[in-house]
Backbone bond lengths (Angstrom), bond angles and torsions (degrees), N, CA, C in turn:
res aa  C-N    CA-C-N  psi(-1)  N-CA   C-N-CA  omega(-1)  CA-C   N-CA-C  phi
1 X - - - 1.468 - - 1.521 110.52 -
2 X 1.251 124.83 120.72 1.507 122.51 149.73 1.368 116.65 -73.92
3 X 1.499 99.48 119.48 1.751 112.48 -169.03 1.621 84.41 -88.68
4 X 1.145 161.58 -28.77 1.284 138.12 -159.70 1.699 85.25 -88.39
5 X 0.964 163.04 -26.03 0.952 167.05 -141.53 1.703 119.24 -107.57
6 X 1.304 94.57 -51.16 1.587 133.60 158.90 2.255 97.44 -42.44
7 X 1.284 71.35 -62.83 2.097 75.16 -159.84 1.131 126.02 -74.56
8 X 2.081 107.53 -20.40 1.362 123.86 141.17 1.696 123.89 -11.31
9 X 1.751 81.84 -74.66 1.366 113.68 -171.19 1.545 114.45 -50.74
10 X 1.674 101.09 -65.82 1.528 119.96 170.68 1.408 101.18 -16.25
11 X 1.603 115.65 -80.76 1.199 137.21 -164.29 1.525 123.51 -31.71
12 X 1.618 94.08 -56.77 1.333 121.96 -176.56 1.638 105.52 -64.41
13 X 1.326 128.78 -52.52 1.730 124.40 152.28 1.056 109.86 -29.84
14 X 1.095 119.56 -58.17 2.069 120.37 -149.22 2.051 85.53 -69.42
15 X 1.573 124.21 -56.96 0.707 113.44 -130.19 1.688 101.92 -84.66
16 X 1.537 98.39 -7.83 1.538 107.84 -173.17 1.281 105.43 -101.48
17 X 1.297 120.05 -24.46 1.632 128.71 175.55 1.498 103.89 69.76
18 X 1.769 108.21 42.04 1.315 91.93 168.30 1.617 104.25 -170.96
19 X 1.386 128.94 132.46 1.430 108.20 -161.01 1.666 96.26 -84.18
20 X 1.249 132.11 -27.09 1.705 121.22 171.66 1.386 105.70 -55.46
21 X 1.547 128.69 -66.75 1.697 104.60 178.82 1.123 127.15 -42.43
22 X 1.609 117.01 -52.34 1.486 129.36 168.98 2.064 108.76 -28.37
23 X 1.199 96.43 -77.06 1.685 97.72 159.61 1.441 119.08 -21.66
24 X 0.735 102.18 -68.93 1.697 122.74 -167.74 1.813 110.54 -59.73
25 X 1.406 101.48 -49.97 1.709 98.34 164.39 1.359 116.93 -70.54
26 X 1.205 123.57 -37.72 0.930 124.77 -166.38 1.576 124.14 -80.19
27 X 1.789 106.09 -4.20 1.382 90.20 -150.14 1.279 136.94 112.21
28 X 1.320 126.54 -73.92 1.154 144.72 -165.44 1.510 122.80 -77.78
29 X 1.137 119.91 164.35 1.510 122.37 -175.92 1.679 97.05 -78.87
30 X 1.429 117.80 166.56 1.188 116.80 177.02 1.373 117.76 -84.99
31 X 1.319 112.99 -0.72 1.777 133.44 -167.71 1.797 82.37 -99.49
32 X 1.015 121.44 -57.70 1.419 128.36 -177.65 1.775 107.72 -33.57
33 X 1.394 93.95 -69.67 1.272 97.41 -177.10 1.325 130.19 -74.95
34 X 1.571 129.99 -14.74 1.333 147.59 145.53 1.749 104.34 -34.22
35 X 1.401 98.73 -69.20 1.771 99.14 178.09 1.440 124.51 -49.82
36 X 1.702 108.27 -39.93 1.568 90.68 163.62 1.194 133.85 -71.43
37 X 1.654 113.74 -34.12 1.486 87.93 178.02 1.647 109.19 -82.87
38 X 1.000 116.79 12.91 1.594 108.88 166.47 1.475 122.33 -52.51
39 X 2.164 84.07 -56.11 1.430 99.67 -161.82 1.659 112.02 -66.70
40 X 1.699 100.93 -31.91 1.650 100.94 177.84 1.410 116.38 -67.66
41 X 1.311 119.41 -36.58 1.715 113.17 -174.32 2.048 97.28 -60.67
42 X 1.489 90.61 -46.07 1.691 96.40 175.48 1.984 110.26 -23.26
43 X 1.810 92.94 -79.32 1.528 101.44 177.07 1.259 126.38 -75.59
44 X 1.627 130.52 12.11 1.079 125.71 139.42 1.360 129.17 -92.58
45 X 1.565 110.80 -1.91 1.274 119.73 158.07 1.891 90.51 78.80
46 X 1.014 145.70 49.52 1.386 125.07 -165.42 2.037 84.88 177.96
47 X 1.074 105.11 166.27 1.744 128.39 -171.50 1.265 111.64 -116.25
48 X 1.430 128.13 109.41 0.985 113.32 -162.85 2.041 117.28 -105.85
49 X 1.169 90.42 -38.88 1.728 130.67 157.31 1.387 109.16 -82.94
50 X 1.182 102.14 132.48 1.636 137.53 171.44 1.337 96.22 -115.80
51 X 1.711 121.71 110.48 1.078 127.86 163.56 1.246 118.78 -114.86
52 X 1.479 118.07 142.65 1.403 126.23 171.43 1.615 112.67 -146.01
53 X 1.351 124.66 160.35 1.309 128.01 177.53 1.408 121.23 -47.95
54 X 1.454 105.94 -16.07 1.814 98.79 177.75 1.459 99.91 -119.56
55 X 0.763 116.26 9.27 1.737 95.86 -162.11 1.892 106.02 -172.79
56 X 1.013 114.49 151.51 1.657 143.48 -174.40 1.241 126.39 -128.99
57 X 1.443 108.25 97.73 1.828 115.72 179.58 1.073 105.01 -134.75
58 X 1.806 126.83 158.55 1.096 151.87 -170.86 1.557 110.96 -90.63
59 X 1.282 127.69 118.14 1.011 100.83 164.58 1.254 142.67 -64.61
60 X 1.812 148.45 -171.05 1.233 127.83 153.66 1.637 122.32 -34.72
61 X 1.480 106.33 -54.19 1.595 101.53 -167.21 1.730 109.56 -62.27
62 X 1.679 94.13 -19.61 1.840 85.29 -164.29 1.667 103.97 -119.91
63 X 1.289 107.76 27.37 1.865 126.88 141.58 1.483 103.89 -79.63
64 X 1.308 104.82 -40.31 1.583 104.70 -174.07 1.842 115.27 -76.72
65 X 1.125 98.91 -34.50 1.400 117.12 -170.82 1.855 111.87 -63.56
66 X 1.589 92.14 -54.24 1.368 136.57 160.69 1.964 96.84 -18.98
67 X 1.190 110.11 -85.42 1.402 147.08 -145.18 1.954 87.85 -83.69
68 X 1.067 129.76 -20.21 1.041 138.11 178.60 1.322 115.58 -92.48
69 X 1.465 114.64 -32.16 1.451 128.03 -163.81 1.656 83.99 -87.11
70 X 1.661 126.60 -61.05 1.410 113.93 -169.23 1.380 109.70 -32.05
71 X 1.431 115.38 -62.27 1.590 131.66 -162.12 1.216 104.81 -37.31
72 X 1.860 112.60 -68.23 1.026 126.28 -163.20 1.634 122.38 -57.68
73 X 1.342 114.75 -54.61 1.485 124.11 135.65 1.427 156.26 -12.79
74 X 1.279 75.37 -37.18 1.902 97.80 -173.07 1.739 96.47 -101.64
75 X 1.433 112.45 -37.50 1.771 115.73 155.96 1.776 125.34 -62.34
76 X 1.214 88.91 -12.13 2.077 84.17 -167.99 1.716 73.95 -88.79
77 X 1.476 124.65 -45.99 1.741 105.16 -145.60 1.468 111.14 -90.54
78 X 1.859 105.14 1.40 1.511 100.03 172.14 1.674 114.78 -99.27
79 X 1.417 104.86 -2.28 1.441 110.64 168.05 1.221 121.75 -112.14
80 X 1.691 124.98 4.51 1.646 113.18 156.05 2.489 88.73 -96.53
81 X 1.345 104.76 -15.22 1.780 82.58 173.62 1.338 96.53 -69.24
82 X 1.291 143.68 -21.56 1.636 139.70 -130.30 1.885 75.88 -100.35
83 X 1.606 130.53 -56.92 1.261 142.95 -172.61 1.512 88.64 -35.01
84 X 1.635 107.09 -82.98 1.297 120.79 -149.75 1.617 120.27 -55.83
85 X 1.306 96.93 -23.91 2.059 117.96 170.78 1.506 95.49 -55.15
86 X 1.627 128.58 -73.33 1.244 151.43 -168.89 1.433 93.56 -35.51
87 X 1.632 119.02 -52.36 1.241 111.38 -141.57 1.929 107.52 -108.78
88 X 1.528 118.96 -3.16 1.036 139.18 -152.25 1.943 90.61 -113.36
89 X 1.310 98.61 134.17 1.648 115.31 -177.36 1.204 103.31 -59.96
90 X 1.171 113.45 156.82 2.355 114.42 171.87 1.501 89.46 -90.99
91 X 1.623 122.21 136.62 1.239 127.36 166.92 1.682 83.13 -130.12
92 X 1.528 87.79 170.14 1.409 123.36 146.67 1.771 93.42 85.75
93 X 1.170 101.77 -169.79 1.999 115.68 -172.50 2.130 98.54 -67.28
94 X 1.589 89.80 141.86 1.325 86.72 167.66 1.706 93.40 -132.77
95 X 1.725 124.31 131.86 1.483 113.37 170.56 0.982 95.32 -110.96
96 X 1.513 101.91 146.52 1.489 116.88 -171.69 1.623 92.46 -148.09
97 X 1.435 119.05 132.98 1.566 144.11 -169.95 1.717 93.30 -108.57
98 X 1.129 112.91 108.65 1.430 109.38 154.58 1.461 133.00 -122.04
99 X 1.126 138.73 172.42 1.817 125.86 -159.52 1.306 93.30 -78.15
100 X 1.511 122.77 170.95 1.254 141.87 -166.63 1.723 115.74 -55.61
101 X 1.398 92.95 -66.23 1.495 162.17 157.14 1.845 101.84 -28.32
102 X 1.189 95.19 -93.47 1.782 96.93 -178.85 1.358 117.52 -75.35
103 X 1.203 126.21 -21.45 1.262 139.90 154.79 1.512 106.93 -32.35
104 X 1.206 109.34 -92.76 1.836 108.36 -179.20 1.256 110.45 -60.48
105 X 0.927 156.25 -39.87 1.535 164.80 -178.45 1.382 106.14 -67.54
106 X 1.444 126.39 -63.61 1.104 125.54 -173.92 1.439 132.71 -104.09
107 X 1.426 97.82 -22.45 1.536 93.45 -175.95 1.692 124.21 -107.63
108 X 1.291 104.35 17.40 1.338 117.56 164.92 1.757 125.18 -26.77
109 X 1.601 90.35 -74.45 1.498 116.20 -164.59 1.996 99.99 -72.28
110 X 1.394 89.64 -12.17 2.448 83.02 -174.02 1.271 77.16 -88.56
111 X 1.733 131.99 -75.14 1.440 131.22 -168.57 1.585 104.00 -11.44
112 X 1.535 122.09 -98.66 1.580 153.20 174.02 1.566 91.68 -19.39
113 X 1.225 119.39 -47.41 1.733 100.47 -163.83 1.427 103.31 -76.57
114 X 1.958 118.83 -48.13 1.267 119.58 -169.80 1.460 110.64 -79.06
115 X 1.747 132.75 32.09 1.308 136.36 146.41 1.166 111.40 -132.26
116 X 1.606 119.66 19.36 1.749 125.99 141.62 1.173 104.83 -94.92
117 X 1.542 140.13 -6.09 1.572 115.31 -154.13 1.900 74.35 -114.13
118 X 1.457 122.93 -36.94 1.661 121.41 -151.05 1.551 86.10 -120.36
119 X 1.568 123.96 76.22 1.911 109.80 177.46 1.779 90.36 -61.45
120 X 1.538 133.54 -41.50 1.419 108.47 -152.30 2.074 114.78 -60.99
121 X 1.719 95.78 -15.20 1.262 112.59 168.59 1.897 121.89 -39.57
122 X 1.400 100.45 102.14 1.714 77.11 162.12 1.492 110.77 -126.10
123 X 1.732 104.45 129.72 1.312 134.82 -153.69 1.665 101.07 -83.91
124 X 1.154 114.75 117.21 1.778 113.95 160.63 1.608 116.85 -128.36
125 X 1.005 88.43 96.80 2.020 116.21 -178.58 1.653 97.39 -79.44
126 X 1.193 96.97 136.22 1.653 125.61 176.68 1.143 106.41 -128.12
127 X 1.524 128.55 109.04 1.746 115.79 -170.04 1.497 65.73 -123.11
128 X 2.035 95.79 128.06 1.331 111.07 173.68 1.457 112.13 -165.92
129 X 1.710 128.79 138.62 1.353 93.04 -156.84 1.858 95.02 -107.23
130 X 1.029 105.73 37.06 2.233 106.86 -171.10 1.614 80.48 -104.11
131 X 1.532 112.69 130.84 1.259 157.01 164.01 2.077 99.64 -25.40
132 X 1.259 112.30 45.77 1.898 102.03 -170.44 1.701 109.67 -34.07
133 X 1.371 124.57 146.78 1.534 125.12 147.03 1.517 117.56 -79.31
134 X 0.885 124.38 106.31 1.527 135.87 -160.56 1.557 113.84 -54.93
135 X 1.624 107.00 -51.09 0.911 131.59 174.57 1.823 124.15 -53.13
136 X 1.260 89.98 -60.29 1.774 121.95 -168.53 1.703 99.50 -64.58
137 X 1.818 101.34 -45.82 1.798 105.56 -167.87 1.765 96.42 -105.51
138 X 1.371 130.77 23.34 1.431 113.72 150.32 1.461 110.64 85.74
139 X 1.908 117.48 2.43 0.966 107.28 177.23 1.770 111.08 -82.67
140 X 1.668 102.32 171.58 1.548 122.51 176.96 1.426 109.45 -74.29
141 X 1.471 98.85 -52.13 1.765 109.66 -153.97 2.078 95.62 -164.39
142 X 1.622 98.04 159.73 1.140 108.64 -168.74 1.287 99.33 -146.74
143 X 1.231 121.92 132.62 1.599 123.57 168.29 1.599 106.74 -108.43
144 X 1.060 91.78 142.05 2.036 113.60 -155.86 1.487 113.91 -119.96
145 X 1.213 127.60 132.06 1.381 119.72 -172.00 1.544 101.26 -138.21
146 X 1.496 122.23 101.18 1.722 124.99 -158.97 1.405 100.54 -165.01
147 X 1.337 111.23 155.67 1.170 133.94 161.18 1.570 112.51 -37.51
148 X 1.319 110.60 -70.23 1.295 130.67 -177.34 1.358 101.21 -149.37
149 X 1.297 110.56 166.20 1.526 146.09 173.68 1.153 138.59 -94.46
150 X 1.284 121.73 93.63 1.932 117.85 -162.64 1.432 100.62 -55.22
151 X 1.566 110.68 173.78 1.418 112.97 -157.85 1.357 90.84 -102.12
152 X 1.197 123.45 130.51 1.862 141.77 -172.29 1.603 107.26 -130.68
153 X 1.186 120.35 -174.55 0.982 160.40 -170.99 1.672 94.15 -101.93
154 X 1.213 128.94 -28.24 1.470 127.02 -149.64 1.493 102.06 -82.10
155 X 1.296 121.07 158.93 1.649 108.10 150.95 1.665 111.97 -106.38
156 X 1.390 110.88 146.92 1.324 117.70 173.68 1.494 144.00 -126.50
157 X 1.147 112.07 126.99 1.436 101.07 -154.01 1.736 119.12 -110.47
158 X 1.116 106.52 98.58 1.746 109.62 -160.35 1.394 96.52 -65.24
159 X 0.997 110.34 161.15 1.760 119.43 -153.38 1.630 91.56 -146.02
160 X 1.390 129.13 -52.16 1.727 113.91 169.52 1.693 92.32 -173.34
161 X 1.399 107.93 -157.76 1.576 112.57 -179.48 1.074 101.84 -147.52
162 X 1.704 114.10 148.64 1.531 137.73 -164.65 1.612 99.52 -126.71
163 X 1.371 97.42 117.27 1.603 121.53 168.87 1.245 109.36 -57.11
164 X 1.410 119.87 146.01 1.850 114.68 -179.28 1.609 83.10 -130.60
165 X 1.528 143.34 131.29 0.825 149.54 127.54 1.866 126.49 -69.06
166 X 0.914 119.34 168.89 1.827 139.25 169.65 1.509 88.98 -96.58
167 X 1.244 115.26 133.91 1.420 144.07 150.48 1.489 136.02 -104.80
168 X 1.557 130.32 154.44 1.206 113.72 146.16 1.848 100.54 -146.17
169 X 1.266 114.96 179.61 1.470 125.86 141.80 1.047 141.61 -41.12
170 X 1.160 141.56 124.84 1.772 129.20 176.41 1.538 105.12 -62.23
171 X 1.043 114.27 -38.97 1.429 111.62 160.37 1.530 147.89 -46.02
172 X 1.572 89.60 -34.81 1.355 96.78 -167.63 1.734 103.48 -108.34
173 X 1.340 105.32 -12.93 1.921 106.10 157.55 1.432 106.35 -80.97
174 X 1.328 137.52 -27.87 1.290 132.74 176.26 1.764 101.72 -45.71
175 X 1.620 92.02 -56.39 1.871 85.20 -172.70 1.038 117.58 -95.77
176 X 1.364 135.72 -1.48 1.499 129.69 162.13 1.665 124.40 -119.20
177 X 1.325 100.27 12.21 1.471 107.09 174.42 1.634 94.46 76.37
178 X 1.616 100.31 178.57 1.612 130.11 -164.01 1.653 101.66 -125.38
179 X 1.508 106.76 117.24 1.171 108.59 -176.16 1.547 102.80 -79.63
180 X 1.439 112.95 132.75 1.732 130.29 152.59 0.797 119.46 -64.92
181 X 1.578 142.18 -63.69 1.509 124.48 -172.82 1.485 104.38 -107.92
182 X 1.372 120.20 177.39 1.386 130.93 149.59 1.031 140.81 10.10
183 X 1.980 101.75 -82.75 1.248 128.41 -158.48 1.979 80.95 -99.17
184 X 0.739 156.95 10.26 1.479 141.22 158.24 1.024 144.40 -58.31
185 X 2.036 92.64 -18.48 1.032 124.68 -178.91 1.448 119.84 -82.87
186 X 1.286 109.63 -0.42 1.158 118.29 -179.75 1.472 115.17 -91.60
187 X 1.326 111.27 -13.90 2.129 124.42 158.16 1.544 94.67 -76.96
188 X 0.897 147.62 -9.09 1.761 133.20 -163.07 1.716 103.19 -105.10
189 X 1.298 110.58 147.01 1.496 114.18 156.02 1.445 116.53 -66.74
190 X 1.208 123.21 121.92 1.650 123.23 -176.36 1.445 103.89 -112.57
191 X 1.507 112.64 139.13 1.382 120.98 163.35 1.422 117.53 -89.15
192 X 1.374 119.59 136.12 1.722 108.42 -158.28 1.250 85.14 -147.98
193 X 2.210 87.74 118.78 1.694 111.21 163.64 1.018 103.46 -89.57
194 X 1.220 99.14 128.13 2.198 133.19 179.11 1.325 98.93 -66.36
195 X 1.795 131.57 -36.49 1.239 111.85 -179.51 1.562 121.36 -72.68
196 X 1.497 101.57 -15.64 1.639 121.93 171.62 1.742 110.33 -28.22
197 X 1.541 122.41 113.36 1.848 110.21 -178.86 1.476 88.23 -50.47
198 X 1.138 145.76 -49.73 1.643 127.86 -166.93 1.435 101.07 -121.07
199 X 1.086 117.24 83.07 1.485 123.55 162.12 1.301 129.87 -28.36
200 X 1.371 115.99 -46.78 1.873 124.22 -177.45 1.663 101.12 -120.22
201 X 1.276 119.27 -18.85 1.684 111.07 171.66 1.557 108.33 -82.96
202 X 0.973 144.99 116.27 1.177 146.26 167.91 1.681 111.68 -84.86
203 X 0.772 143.68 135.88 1.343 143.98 -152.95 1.859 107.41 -128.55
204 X 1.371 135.65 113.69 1.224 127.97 172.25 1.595 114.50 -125.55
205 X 1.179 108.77 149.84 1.077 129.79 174.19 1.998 119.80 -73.85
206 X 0.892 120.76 104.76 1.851 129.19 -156.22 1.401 102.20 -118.15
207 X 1.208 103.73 134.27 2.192 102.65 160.21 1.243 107.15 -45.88
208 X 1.575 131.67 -18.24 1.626 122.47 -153.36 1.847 88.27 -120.64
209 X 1.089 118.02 18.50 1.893 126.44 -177.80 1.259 115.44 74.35
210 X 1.183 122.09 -174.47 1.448 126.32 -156.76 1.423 124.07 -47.40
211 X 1.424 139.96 143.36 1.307 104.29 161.22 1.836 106.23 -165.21
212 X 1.460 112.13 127.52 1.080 141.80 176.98 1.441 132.72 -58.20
213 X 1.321 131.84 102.61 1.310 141.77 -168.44 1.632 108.87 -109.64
214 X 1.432 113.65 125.15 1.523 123.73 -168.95 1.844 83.91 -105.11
215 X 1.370 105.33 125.84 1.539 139.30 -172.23 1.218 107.64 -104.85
216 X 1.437 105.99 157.28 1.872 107.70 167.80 1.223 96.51 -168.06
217 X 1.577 105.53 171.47 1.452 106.62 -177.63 1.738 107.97 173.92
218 X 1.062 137.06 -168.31 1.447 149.22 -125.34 1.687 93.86 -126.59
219 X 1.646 98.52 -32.51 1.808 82.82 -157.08 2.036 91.94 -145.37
220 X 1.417 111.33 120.74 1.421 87.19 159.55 1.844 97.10 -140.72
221 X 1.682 96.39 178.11 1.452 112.56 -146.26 1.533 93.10 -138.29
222 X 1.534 121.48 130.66 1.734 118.66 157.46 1.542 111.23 -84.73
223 X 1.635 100.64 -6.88 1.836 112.55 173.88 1.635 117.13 -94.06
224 X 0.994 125.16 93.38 1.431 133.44 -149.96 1.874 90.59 -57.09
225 X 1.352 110.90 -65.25 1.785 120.19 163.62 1.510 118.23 -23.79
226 X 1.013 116.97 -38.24 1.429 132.33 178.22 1.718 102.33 -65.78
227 X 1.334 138.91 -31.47 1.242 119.91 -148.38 1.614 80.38 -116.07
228 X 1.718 116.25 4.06 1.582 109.01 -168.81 1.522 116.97 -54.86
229 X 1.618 106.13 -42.13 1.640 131.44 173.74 1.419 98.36 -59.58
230 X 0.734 119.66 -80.69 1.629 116.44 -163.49 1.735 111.29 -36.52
231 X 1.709 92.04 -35.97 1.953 98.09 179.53 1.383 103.06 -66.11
232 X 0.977 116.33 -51.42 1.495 125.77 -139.29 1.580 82.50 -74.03
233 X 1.257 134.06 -83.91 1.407 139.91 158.39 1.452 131.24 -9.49
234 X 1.565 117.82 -16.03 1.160 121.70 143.20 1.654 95.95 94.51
235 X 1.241 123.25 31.28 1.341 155.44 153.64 1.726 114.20 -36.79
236 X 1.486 98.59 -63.35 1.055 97.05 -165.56 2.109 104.34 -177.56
237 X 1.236 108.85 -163.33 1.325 109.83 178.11 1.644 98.88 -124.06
238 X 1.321 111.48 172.37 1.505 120.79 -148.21 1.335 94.55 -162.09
239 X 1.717 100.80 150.18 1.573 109.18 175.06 1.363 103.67 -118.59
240 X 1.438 144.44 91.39 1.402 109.80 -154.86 2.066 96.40 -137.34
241 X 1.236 108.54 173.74 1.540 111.27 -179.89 1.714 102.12 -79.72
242 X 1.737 100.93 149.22 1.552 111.25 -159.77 1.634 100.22 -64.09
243 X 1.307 121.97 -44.14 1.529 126.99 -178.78 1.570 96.32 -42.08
244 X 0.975 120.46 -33.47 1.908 110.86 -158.90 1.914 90.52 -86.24
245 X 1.064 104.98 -39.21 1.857 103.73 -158.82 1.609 94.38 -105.51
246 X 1.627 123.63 6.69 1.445 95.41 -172.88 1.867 121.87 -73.79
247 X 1.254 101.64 -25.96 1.515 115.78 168.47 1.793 119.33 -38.16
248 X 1.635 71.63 -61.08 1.841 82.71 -170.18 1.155 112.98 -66.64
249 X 1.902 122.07 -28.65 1.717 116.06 173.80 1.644 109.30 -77.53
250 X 0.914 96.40 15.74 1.727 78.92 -179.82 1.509 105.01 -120.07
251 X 1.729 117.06 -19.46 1.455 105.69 164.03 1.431 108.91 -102.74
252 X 1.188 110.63 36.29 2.095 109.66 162.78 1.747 95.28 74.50
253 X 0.819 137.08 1.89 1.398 119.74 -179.09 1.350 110.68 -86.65
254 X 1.209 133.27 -20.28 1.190 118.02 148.14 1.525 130.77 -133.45
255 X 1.374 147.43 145.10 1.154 137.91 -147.66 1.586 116.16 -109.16
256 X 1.716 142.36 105.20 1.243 104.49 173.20 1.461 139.66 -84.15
257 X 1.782 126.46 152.17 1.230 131.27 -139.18 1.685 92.00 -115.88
258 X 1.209 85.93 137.96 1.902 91.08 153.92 1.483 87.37 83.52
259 X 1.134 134.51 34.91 1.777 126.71 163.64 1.656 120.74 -54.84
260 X 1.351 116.38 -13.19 1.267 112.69 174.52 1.448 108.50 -95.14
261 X 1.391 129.53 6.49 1.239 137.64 155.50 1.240 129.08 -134.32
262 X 1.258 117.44 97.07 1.545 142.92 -175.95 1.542 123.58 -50.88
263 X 1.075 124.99 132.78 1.790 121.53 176.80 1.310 108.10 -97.32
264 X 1.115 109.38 143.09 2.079 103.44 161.37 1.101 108.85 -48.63
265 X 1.415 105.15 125.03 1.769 134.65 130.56 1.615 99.35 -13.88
266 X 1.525 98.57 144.45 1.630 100.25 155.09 1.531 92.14 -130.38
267 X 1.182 127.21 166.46 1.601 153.38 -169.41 1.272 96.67 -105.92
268 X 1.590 117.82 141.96 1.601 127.72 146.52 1.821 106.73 -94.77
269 X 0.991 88.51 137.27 1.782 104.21 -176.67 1.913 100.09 -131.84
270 X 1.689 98.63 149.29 1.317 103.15 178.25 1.955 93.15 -120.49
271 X 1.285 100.84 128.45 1.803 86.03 177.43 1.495 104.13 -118.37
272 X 1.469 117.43 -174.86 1.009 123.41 -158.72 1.744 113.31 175.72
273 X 1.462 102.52 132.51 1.854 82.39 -176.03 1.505 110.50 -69.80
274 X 1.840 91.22 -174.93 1.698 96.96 -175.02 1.090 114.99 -93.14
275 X 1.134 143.30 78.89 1.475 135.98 163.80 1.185 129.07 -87.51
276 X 1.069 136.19 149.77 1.691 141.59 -167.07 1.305 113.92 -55.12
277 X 1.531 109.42 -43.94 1.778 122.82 178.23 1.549 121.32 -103.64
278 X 0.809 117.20 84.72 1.443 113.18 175.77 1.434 114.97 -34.02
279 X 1.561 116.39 99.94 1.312 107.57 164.52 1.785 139.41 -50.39
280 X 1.447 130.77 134.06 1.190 134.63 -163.39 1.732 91.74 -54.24
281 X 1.060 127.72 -46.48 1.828 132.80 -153.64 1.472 90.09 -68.68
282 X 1.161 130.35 -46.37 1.640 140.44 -151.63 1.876 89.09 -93.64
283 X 1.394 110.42 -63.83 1.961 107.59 -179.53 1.766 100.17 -31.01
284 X 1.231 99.76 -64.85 1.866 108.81 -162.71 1.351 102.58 -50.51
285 X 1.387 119.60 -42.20 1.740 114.55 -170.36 1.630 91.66 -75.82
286 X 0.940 146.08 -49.85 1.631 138.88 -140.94 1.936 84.01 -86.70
287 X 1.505 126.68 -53.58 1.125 104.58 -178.11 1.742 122.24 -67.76
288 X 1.202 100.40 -18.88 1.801 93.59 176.44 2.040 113.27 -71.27
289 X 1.399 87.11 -25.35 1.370 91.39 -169.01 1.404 118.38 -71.19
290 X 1.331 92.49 -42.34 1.908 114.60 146.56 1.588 111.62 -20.32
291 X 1.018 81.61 -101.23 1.836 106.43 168.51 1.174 98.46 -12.06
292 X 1.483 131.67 -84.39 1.536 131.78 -133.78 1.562 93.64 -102.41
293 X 1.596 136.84 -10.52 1.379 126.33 173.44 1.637 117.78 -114.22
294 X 1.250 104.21 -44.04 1.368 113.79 -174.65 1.539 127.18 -44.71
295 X 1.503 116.13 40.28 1.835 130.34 -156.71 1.704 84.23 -115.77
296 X 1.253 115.78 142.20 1.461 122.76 149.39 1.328 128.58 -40.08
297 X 1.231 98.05 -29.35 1.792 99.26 -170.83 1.830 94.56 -149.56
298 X 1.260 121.24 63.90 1.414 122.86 165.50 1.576 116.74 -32.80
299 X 1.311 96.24 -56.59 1.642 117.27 -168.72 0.907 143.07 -86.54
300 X 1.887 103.54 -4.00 1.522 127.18 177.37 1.482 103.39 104.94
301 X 1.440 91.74 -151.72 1.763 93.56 179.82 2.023 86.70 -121.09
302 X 0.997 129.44 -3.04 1.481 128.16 175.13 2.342 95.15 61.63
């Protein structure tokens, strides 16, 4: 007897409540399928079906049996689909929403590789920085750059974390001095990224615990690149992610301020809806993304 075959069958009775339909989906003669569950109640030694000329019920043991067989079943066929995902090429469209910001800056070189490594791949990039519904607008996957993550339906896969320092110009501390604490910052012109989770609260880390500075200023941007001129030019001071300013701190053009008080980290996250099977197109992007972000320190120490 093939018992996986056997419990198929079982199933397919219980669920049709009838061994002629059962037949009938299955294929099989109705004598066919009589013999299996014969042979299984046989090697479970136990009755599982109560049959009579009008009617088809389970007994206790094979409600139980029943309810055991789904489980068991419903695990064998999501781990030979789980095989065949692993082992099956990514075709067809993949959309993928990425921030404005890290998008051009950063995601160049993963894009270019994962439509050299997958040609049947065809790639449609949305660099945009408004919050997409994944679901609702048809996307695959979304790369996320936040504090934290509201609670969704989505799954998410943190990949590492990006330092945001305070900046300014050598220029522009020449003529307005270098703020020491915190709240000093509240005499300074501030440039304020809108994609920032707190745009005008600036948040620092103190020997005496957390503490929050309400900012303002002349010019703000949801394009982190956008406020680069204004920095560099001596505009003003800026709170911005290290990928956007790591260039400029390393050739002195701009300096970061307030090192004895730290800002939150923000996280890179790759999301993706929940579905039972991980699609091959969506596996390949989340492991490349892996690959090329998932380092403690992607970005250096800036």
């Amino acid at each position: 007897m093939d018992q996986l075959t056997a419990m198929r069958t079982f199933r397919r009775v219980v669920e049709l409540g009838s061994f002629t339909a059962a037949a009938r989906s299955l294929g099989l003669s109705k004598a066919a399928v009589s013999k299996q569950i014969g042979e299984l109640e046989g090697h479970l030694g136990a009755t599982l079906i109560h049959r009579t000329t009008r009617r088809l019920s389970t007994t206790e043991v094979g409600n139980a049996y029943f309810e055991s067989c789904i489980r068991l079943l419903d695990e064998f066929e999501a781990a030979e689909a789980e095989v065949r995902n692993l082992q099956a090429e990514p075709t067809g469209s993949l959309r993928l929403s990425v921030p404005n910001a890290f998008g051009v800056t950063q995601m160049a070189a993963t894009i270019n590789e994962l439509s050299q490594r997958y040609p049947k791949l065809r790639l449609i990039i949305e660099a945009s920085d408004r919050f997409v519904d994944l679901i609702e607008e048809g996307f695959d996957a979304a790369i996320r750059i936040r504090t934290d993550l509201p609670d969704s339906s989505l799954i998410a896969r943190r990949l590492c974390t990006i330092p945001r320092y305070v900046c300014a110009s050598p220029k522009y501390l020449r003529k307005f001095g270098e703020p020491q604490r915190p709240e000093d910052l509240k005499a300074h012109n501030c440039l304020i990224y809108t994609q920032s989770p707190t745009p005008f609260d600036w948040a620092f880390r103190t020997g005496q615990g957390r503490k929050t500075v309400r900012v303002a200023g002349t010019m703000q941007s949801n394009h982190g690149l956008l406020l680069m001129d204004p920095l560099l030019a001596g505009r003003g001071i800026a709170l911005l992610p290290l990928f956007t300013i790591e260039a400029a701190l390393k050739s002195g053009k701009v300096k970061r301020l307030l090192t004895e008080f730290p800002t939150d980290d923000v996280s890179l996250h790759v999301v993706y809806p929940q579905n039972r099977h991980l699609s091959p197109k969506v596996r390949v992007l989340v492991d490349l993304m892996a690959e090329h972000f998932a380092q403690s320190k992607p970005w250096g120490e800036g």
